[in-house]
N, C-alpha and C positions, 0 to 999 in steps of 0.2 A: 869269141867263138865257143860253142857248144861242144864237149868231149863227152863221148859215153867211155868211163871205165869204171876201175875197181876202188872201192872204199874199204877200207880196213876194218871191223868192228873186232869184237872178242877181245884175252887177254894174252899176253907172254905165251907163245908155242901153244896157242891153243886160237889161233886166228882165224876169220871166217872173213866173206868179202861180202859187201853188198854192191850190185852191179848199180852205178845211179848216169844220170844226165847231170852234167854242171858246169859252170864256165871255167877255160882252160887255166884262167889267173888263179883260182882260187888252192888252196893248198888240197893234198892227200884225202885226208879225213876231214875237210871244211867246210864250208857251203855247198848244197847238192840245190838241183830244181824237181829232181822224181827220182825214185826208186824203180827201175826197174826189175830188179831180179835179184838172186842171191848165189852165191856157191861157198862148196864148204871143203876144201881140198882134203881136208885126213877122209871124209869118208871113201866105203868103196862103191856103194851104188847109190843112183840119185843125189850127184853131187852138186849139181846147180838148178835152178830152176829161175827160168826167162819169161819176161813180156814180151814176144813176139812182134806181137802189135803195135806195144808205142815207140820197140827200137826203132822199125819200120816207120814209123812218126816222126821219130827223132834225125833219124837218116836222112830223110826229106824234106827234110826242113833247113838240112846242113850238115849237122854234127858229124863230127870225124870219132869212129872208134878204134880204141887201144888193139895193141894186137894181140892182147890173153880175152878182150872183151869178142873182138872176130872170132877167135876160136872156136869158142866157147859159144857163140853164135850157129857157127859149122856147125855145130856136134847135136845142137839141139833138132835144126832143121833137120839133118839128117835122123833125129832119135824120130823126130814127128811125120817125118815122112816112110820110117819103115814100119812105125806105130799104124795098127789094124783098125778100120773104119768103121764105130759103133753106129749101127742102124737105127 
């Protein structure tokens, strides 16, 4: 089965996550199939930034996602939905 959640990168207190697609056996920080997105919890604005598109791929196909990966989901749709329509 296919999990979209969080991958660990950076070092000691100073941690960053990459959002990826990968199968549920595989460890934490192990084998990934895509990179979706990234986020970076110390900052204060523009803390994550998502592929919209192929979680939406991903979803459809199967995959179950984590519940800081849904949130964090919420948050964007909603950033992009009150986000202003360039002409």
């Amino acid at each position: 089965m296919v999990k979209i959640r969080l991958r660990k990168t950076g070092c000691n207190r100073v941690a960053t996550f990459r959002v990826v697609a990968c199968d549920s056996r595989s460890p934490r920080d192990g084998k990934f199939l895509e990179i979706l997105g990234w986020y970076d919890p110390r900052k204060t604005a523009d803390k994550f930034g998502l592929n919209l598109d192929r979680i939406a791929y991903w979803t459809s196909q199967g995959a179950q996602v984590s519940e800081t990966v849904a949130s964090l989901v919420k948050q964007a749709k909603k950033a992009a939905a009150a986000a202003p329509v360039e002409a």
